[in-house]
N, C-alpha and C positions, 0 to 999 in steps of 0.2 A: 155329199150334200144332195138332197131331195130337191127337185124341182118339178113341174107339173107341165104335161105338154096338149097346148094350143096347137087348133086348126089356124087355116088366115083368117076366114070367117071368125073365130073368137079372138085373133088378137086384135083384130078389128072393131072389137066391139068393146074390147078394152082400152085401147087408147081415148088418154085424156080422163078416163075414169078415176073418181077417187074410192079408193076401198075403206080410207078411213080419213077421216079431217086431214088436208094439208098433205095426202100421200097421196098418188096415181098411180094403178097400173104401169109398170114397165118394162111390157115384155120384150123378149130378148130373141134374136136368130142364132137357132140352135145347128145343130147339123143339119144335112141332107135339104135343108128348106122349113126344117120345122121351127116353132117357137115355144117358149117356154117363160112360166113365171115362175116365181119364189114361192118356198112354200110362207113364208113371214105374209106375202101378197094373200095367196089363197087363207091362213089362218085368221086374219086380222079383216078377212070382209065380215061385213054384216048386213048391206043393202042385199037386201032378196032378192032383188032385180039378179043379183051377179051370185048369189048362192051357188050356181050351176061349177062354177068355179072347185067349189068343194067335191066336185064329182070327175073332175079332169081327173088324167092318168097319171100317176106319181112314178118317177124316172131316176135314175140315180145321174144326177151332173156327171159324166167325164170333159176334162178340159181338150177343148183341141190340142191338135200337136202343132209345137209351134213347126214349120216349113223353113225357118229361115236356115240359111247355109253358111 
């Protein structure tokens, strides 16, 4: 799965945002600190304000490992 990886400075700027009627931004805490959207999030904007979106780094999801013993 593709996802798209956020500074804090842009997940920051995405929270509470809608990329399209009735949906918001929800970015997510990825490894190491970093954050990342969907690519459904990034393809379905169209306020220009957030176009910048379209230009984040595209990432392939690996799931964490679960730790549980």
């Amino acid at each position: 799965m593709i996802v798209y990886l956020l500074t804090v400075a842009q997940k920051n700027q995405l929270l509470g945002v809608e990329y399209i009627a009735d949906c918001t931004y929800n970015p997510l805490e990825y490894a190491n600190g970093n954050w990342i959207i969907s690519q459904k999030e990034v393809e379905q904007t169209n306020d220009e304000k957030f176009a910048w979106v379209k230009d984040l780094l595209q990432i392939e999801y690996v799931k964490p490992k679960d730790n549980a013993s």
